[in-house]
MIKEVO-692405 format. One record per residue (C-alpha): residue in one letter; x, y, z; residue number from 1; chain. Coordinates in nm, 4 decimals, decimal comma, padded with zeros to 6 digits. Layout:
# residues N
REC / resn / c1 / c2 / c3 / resi / chain
REC / a / X / Y / Z / NUM / A
...
//
This chain:
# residues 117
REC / resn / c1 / c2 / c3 / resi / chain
REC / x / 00,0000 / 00,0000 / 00,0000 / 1 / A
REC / x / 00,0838 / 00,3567 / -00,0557 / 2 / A
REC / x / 00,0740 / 00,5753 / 00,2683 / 3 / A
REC / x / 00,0899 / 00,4600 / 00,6076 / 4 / A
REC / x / -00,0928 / 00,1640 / 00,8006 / 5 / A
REC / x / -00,3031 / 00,4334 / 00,9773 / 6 / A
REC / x / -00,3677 / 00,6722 / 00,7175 / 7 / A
REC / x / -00,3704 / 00,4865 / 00,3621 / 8 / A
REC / x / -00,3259 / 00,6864 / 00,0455 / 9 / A
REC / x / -00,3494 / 00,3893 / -00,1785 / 10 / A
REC / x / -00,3830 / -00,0258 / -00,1580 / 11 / A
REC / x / -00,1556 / -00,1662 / -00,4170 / 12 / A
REC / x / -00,3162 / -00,4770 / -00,5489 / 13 / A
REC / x / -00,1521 / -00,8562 / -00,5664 / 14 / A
REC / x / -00,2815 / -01,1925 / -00,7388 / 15 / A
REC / x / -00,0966 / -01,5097 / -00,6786 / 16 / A
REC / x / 00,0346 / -01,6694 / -00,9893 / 17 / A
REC / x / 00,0330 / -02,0754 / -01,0810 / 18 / A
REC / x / 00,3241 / -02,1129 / -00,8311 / 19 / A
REC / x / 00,2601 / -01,9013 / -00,5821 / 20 / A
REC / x / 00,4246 / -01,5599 / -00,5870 / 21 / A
REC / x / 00,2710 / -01,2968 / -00,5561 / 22 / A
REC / x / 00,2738 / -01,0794 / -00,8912 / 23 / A
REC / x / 00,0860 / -00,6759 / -00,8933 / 24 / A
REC / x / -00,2318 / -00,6689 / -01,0265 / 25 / A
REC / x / -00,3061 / -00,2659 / -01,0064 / 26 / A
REC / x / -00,3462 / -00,0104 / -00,7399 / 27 / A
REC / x / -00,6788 / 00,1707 / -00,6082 / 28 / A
REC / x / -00,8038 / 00,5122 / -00,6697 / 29 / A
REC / x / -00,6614 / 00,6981 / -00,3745 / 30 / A
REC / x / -00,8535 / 00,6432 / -00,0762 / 31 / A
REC / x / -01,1344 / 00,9063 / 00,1146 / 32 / A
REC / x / -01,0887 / 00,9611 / 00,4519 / 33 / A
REC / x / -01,3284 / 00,7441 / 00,5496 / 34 / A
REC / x / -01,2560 / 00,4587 / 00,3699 / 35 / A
REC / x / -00,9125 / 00,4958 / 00,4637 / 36 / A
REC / x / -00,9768 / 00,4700 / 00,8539 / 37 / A
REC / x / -01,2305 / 00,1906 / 00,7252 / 38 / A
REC / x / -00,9266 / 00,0038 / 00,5969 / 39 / A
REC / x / -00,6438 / 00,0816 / 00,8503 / 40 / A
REC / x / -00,7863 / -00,2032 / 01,0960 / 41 / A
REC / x / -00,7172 / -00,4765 / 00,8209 / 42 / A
REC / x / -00,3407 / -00,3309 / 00,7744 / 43 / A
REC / x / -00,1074 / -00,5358 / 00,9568 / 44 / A
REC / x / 00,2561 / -00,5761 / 00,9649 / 45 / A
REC / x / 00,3601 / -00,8689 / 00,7427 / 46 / A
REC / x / 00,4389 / -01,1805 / 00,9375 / 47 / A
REC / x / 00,7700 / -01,2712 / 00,8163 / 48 / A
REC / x / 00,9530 / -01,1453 / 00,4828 / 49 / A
REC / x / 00,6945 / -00,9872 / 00,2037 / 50 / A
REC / x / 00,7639 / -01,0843 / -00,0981 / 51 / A
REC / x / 00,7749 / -00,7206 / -00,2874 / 52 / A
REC / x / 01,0299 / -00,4518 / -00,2169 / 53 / A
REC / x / 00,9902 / -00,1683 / -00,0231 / 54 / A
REC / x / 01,0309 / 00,0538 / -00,3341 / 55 / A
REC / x / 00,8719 / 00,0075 / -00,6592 / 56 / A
REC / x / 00,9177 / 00,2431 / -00,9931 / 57 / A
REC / x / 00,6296 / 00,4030 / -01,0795 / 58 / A
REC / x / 00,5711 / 00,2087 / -01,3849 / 59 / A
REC / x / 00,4706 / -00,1259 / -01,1865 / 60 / A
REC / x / 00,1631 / 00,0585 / -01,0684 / 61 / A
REC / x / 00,0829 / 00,3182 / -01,3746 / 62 / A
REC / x / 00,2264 / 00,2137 / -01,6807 / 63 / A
REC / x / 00,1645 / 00,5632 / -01,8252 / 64 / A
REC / x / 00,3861 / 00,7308 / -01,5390 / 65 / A
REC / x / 00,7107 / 00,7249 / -01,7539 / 66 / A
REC / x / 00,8766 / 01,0682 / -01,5468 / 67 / A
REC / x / 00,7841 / 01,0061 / -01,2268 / 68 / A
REC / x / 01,0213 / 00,9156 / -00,9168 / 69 / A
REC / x / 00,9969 / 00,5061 / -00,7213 / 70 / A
REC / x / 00,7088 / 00,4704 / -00,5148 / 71 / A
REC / x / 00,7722 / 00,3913 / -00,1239 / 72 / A
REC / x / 00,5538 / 00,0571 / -00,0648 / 73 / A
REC / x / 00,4664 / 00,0209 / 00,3622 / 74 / A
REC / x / 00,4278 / -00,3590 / 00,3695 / 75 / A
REC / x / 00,1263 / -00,5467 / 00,4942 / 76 / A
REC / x / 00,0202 / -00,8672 / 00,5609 / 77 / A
REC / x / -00,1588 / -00,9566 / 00,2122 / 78 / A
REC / x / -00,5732 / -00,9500 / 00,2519 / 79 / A
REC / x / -00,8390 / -00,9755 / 00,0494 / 80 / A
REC / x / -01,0387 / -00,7154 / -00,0895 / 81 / A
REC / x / -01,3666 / -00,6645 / -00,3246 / 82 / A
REC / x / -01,2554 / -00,3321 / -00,5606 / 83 / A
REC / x / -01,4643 / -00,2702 / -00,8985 / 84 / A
REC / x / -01,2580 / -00,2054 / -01,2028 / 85 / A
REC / x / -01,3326 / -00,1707 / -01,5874 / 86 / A
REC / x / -01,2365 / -00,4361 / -01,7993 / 87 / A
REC / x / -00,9276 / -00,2788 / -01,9601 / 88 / A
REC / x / -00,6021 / -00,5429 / -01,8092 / 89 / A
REC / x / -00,2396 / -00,5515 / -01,9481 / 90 / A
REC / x / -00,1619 / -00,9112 / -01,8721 / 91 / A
REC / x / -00,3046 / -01,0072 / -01,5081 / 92 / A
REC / x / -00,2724 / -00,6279 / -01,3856 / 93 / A
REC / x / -00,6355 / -00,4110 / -01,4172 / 94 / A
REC / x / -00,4894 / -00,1000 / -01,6504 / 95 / A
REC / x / -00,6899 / 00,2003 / -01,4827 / 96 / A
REC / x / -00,7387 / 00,2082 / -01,0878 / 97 / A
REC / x / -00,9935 / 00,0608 / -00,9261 / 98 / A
REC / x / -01,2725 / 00,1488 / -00,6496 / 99 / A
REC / x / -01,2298 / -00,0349 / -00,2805 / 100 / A
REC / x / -01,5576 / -00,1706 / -00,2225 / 101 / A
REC / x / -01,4218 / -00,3648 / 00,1067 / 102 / A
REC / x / -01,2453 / -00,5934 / 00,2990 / 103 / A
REC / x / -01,3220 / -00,9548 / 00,2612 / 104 / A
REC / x / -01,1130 / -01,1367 / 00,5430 / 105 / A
REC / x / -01,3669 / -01,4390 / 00,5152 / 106 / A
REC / x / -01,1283 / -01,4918 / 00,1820 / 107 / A
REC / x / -00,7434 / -01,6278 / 00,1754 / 108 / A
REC / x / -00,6041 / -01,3946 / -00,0662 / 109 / A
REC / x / -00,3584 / -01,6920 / -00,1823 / 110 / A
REC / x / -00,7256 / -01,8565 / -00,2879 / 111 / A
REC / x / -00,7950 / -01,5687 / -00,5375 / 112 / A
REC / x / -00,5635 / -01,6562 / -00,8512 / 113 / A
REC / x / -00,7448 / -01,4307 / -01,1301 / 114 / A
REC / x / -01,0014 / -01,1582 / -01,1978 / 115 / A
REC / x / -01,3269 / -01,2673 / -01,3667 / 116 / A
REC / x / -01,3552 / -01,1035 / -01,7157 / 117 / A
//
């Protein structure tokens, strides 16, 4: 995610692949107030090493940002959310941002392996 654990700008989106790793899959629009202190109780610390870096360019979360500077990640324990997103992908990652609907911690995010088309 983009911004802090308390205060969320951003979630940055994963989807496990075929052998487990998990692989970006888009970023939400950034988040209202409100749904950011909506989503700051789901935002833990990640229980051993995460499997992205700390610092990502740009480009792995807008492809059209070709100027900007890295983006600082904070690290969190992966969960799953419900977002709504147009149908536009490049590859397995949603092109435009997407809309946090909520938080769906009935789900195992390593049990969500694509988006429905």
């Amino acid at each position: 995610m983009v911004g802090s654990r308390t205060r969320p700008d951003q979630l940055v989106l994963g989807l496990y692949d075929a052998a487990g790793e998990l692989r970006f899959a888009g970023r939400t629009a950034p988040l209202t107030p409100a749904q950011a202190a909506r989503a700051a109780p789901f935002l833990h610390a990640p229980v051993g090493e995460h499997p992205w870096p700390e610092e990502v360019p740009t480009t792995a979360l807008d492809r059209f940002a070709r100027d900007r500077g890295p983006v600082r990640l904070t690290l969190v324990e992966p969960v799953a959310v419900e977002v709504s997103a147009d149908a536009a992908r490049t590859g397995r990652a949603f092109r435009h941002s997407t809309r946090l609907q909520r938080f769906r911690p009935d789900l195992d995010p390593r049990s969500i392996t694509s988006v429905p088309r």
